[in-house]
C-alpha positions as CSV (number, residue, x, y, z in Angstrom):
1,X,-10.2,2.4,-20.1
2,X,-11.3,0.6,-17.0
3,X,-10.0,-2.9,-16.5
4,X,-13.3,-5.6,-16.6
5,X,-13.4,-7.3,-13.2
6,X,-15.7,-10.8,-12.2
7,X,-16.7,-11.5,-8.7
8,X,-17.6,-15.0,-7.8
9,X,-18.5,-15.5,-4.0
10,X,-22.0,-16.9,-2.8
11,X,-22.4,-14.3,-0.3
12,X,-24.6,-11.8,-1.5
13,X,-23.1,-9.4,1.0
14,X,-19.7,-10.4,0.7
15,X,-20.4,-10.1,-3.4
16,X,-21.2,-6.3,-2.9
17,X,-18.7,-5.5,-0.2
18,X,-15.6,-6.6,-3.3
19,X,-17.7,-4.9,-5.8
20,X,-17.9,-1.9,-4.1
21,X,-14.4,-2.0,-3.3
22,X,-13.2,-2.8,-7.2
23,X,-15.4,-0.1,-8.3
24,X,-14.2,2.6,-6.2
25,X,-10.9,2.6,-7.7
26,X,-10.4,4.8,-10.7
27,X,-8.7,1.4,-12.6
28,X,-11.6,-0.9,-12.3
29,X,-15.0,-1.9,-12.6
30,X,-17.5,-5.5,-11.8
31,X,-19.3,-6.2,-14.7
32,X,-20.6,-9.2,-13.4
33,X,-21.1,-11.3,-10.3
34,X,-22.1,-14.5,-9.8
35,X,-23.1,-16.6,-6.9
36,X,-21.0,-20.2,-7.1
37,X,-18.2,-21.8,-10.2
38,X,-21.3,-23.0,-12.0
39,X,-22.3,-19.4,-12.5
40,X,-18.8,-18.4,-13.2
41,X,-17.7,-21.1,-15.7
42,X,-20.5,-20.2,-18.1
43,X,-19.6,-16.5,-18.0
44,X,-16.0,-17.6,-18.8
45,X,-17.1,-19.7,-21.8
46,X,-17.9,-16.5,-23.7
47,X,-16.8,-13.6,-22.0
48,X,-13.0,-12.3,-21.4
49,X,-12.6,-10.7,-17.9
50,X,-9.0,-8.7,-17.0
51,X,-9.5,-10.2,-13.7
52,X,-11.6,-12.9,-11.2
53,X,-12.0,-12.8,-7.6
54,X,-13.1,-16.0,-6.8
55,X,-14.5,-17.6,-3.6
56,X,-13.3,-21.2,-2.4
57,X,-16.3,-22.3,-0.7
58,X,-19.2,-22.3,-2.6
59,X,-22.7,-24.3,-3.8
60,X,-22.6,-26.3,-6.6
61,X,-19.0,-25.7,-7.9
62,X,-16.8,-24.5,-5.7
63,X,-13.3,-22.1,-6.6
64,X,-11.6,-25.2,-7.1
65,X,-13.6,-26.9,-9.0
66,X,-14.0,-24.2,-11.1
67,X,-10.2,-23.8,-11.5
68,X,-10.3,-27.2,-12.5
69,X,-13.0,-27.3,-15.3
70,X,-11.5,-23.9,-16.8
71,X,-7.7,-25.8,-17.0
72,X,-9.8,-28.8,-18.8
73,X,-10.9,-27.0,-21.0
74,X,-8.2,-24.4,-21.8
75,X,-9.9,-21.1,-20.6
76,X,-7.7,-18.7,-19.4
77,X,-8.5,-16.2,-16.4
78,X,-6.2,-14.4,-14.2
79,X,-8.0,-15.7,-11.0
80,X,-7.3,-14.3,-7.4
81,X,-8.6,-16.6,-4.6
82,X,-10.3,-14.9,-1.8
83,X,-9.8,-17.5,1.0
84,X,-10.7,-17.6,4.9
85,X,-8.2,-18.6,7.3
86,X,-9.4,-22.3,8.0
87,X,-6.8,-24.7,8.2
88,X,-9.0,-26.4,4.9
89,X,-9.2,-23.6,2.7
90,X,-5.8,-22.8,3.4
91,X,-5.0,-26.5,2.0
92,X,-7.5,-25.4,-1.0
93,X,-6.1,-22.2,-1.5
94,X,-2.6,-23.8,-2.1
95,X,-4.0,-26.1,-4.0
96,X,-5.6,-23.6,-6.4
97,X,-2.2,-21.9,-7.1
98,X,-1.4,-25.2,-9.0
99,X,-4.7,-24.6,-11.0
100,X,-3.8,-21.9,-12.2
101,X,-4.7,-19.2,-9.7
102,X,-1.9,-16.6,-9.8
103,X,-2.8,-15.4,-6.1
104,X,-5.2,-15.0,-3.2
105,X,-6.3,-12.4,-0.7
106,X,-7.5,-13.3,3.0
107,X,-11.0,-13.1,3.4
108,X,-12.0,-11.2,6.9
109,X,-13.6,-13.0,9.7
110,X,-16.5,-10.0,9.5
111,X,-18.3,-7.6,7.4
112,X,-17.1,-5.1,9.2
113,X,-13.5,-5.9,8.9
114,X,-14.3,-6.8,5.2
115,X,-15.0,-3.0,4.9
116,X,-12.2,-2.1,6.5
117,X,-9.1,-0.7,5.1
118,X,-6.5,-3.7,5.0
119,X,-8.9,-5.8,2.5
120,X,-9.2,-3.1,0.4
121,X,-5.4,-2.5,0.5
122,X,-5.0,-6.2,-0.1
123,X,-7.3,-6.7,-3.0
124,X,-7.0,-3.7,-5.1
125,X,-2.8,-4.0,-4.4
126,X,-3.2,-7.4,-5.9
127,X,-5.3,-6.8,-8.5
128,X,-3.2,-3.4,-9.5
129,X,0.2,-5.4,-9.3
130,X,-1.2,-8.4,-11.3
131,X,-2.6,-6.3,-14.3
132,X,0.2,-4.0,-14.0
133,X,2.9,-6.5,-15.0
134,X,1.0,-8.1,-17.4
135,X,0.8,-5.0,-19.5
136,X,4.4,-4.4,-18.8
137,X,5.4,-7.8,-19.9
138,X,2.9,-6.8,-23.2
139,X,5.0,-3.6,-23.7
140,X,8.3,-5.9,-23.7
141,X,7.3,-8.5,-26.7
142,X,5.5,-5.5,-28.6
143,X,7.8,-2.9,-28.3
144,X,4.9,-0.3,-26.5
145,X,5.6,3.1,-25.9
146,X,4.6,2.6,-21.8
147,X,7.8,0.9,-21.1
148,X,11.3,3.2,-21.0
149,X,13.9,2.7,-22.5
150,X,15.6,1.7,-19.4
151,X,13.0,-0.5,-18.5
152,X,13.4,-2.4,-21.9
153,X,17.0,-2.7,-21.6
154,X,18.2,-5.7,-19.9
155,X,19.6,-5.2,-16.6
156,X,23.7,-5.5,-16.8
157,X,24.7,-8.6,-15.3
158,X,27.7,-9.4,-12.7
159,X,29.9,-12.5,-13.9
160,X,27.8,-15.7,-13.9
161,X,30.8,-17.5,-11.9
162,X,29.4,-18.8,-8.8
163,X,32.4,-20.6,-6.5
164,X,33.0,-23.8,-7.3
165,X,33.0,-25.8,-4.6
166,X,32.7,-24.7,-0.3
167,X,29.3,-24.5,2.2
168,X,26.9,-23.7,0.8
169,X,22.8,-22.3,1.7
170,X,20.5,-21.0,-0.8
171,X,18.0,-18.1,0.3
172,X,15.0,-17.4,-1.2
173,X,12.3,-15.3,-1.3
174,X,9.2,-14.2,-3.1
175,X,5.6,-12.9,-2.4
176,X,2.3,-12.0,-4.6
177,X,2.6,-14.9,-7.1
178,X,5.1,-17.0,-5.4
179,X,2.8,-19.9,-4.2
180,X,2.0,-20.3,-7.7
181,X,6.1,-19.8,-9.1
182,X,7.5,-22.5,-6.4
183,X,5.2,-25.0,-8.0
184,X,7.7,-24.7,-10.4
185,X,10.5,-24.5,-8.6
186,X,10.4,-26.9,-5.0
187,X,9.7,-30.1,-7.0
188,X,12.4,-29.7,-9.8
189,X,15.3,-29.6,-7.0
190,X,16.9,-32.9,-6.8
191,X,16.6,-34.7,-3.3
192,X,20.6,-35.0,-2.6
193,X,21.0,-31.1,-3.0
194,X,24.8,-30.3,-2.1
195,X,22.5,-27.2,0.4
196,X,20.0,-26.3,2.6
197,X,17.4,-23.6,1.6
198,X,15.9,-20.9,3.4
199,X,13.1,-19.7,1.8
200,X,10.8,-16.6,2.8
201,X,7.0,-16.3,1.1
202,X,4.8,-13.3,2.4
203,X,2.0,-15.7,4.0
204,X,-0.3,-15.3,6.7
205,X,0.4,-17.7,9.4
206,X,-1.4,-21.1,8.7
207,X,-0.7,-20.8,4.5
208,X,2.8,-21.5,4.8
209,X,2.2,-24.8,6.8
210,X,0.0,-25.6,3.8
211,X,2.2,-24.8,1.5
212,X,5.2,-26.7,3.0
213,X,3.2,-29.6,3.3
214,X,2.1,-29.4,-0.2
215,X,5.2,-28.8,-1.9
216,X,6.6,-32.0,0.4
217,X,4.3,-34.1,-0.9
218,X,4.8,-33.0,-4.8
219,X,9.0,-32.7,-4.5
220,X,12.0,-34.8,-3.8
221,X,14.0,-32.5,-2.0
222,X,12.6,-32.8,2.2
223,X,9.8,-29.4,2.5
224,X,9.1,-28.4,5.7
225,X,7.8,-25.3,7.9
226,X,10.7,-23.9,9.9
227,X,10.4,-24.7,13.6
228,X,12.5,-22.7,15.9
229,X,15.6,-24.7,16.6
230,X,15.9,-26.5,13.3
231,X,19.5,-27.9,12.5
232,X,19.6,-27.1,9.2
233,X,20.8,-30.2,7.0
234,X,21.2,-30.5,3.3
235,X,18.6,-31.4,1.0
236,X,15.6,-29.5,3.1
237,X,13.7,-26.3,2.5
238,X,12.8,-24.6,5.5
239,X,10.0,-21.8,4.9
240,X,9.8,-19.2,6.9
241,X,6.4,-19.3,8.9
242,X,4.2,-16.8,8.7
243,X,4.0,-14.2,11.2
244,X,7.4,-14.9,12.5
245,X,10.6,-13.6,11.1
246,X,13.1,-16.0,10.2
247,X,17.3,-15.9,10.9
248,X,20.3,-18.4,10.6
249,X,22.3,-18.3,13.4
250,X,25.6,-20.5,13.6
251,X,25.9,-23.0,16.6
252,X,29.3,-23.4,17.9
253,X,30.3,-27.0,16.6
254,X,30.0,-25.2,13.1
255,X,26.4,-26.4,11.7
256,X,23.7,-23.9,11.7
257,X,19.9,-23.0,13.0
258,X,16.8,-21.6,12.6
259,X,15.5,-18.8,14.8
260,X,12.5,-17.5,15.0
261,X,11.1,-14.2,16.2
262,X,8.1,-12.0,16.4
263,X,9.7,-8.5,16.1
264,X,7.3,-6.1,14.8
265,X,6.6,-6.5,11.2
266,X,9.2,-4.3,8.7
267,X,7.3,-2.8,5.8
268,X,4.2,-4.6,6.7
269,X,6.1,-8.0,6.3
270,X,6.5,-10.5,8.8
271,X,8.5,-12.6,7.8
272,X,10.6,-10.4,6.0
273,X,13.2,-11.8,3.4
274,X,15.7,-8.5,4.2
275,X,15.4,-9.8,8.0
276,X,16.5,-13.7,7.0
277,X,19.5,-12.1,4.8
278,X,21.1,-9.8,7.2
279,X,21.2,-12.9,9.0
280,X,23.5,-14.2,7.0
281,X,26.1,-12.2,7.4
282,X,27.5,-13.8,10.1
283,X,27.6,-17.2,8.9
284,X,29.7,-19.8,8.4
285,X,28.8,-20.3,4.7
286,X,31.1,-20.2,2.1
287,X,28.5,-18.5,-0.3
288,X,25.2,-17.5,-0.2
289,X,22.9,-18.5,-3.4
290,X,20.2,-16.1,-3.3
291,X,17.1,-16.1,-5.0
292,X,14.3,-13.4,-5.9
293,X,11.3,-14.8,-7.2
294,X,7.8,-12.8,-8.1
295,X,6.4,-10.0,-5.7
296,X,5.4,-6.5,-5.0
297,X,7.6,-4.0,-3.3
298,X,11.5,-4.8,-3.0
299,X,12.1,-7.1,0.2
300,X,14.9,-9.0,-0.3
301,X,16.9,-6.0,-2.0
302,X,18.3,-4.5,1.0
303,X,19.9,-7.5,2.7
304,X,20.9,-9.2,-0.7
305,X,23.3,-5.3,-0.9
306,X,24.2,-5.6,2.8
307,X,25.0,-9.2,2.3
308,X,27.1,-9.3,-0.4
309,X,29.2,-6.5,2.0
310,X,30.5,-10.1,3.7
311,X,30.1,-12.7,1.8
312,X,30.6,-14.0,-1.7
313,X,27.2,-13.9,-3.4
314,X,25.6,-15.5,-6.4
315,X,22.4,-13.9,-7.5
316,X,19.3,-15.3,-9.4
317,X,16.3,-13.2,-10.1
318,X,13.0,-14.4,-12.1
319,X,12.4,-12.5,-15.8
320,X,9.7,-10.2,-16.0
321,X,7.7,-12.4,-18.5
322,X,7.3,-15.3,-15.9
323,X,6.4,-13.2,-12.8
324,X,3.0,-12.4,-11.9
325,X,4.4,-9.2,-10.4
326,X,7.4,-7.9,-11.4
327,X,8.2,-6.2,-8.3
328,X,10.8,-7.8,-6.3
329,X,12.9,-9.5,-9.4
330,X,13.1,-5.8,-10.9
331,X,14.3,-3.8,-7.7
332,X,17.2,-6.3,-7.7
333,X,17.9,-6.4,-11.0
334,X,18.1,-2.9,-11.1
335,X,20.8,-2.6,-8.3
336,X,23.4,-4.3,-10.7
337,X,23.7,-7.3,-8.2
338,X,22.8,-9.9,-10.1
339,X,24.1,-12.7,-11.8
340,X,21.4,-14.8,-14.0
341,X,18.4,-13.7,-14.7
342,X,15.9,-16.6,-16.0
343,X,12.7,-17.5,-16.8
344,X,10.9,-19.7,-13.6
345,X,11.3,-23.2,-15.4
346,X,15.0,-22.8,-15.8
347,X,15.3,-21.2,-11.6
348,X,15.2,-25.1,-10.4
349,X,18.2,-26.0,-12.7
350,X,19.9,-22.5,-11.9
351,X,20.0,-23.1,-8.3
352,X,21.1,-26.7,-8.7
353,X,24.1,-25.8,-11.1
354,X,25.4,-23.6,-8.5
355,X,25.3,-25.5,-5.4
356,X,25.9,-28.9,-7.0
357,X,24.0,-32.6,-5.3
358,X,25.9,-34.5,-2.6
């Protein structure tokens, strides 16, 4: 059965340019569009959608506000954001992950890019990714016949000993869902963290300065975009920005920095977690805490298994019934490499246990 799908945008072109894109996958279908929140929110009084694609800018009530009324009043909705590239709806956009919106697409400059084939690739990946874990993670509580055997069984663990004391540097990194999952992360880290972090989210460039900035504001610990040359110190998290790779390279009196690069993207991805690992290698760290949060694909993965070649290696990867895509977690888990795996509320307290506070 085809999954139900709502489009909220005030563009009447722009409305039939996602609708005809939804509806030419075999998965979904629009069943109705509206033309601003106001529109929306009385659909989603009475109605149950599988998905929304929802507009930031708009008449009336805009995506935000709409986010807003719909937490107020306890609706649920798995809402992707379809957001331009202004430096403002960027700041909205990141600001509608904490609403509730699980994730968001880039809207194209023109109709004729908005036909083109990276939208479509963006939207229906999304949209496919989201719904797909969510009826995995249904298939886990209920004990559904979709999900393997293997898939149900709980990925073998390595020893949860992390070192006890030494240099320390915690990598992380997550995509599709993971401006939403560091909400629940960045601002439970304590300010004196015995560690810098690295941390690499698949953003265009522009998001990721929003969603430093944001996270700064809302946390303790220091948040900032990574700026070629950074020193890294303890207690900051440096995110990757996007559209540049990001590596740790050791200085000579011992501390480390941040380089930057434009290398051609790897898998589509640039930044690319595997890229910020591999840099690690040649450290000066004692241990490397690494992190795998929610996202499709399995970046990360590759350099987590060269990594651990050189270094000692603690790893933490989110459960499959707290990621909105169960992509990245699983294709670490699945290697054997991992050490904890834990629900998002409890990744904060994870990382902290293992690196300690100064």
């Amino acid at each position: 059965m085809k999954k139900n799908i709502l489009v909220v945008d005030d563009s009447a072109l722009m409305r039939r340019v996602i609708c005809d894109i939804i509806n030419s996958d075999g998965t979904f279908q629009v069943t109705d569009l509206c033309r601003d929140g106001m529109e929306a929110y009385e659909k989603l009084k009475t109605k149950k959608y599988d998905g929304v694609v929802l507009d930031v800018n708009m008449p009336r009530m805009n995506g935000l506000e709409l986010l807003e009324r719909l937490q107020k009043d306890k609706i649920k909705a798995t809402v992707i954001m379809v957001s331009t590239m202004t430096t403002k709806d960027a700041k909205v956009t990141i600001l509608a992950m904490e609403l509730g919106a699980v994730d968001f697409v880039t809207k194209p400059d023109n109709i004729i890019e908005a036909k083109g084939e990276e939208f479509k690739k963006q939207l229906i990946g999304v949209l496919s990714a989201v719904l797909k874990t969510e009826k995995f993670v249904r298939e886990l509580r209920t004990g559904g016949s979709s999900a393997s055997p293997a898939q149900k069984k709980a990925a073998p663990l390595r020893s949860t000993t992390s070192m006890k004391s030494g240099n320390k540097i915690v990598a992380l990194a997550c995509s599709t869902g993971g401006p939403k999952a560091l909400q629940s992360v960045i601002p439970y880290l304590p300010k004196n963290l015995n560690a810098p972090m690295v941390l690499v989210q698949h953003m265009p460039a522009g998001f990721t300065k929003s969603m430093a900035d944001r996270l700064n504001e809302v946390s303790p610990i220091h948040v900032k975009e990574a700026e070629d040359g950074d020193v890294l110190k303890k207690g900051t998290v440096y995110i990757a920005p996007g559209g540049k790779h990001m590596e740790v390279k050791k200085n000579p009196d011992g501390t480390h920095k941040i380089k930057l690069n434009e290398m051609p993207a790897i898998g589509g991805l640039r930044p690319c977690a595997n890229i910020t690992y591999d840099s690690l290698r040649d450290s000066g760290f004692d241990e490397v805490v690494c992190v795998v949060l929610t996202g499709m694909g399995a970046d990360g993965t590759n350099g987590i298994c060269s990594l651990i070649k050189k270094k000692p290696v603690y790893v933490i990867s989110q459960n499959a019934e707290t990621c909105v895509v169960y992509g990245m977690p699983k294709a670490i888990a699945d290697t054997g490499l991992v050490n904890e795996v834990v629900p998002l509320t409890q990744v904060a307290q994870s990382i902290t246990k293992n690196v300690g506070v100064r």
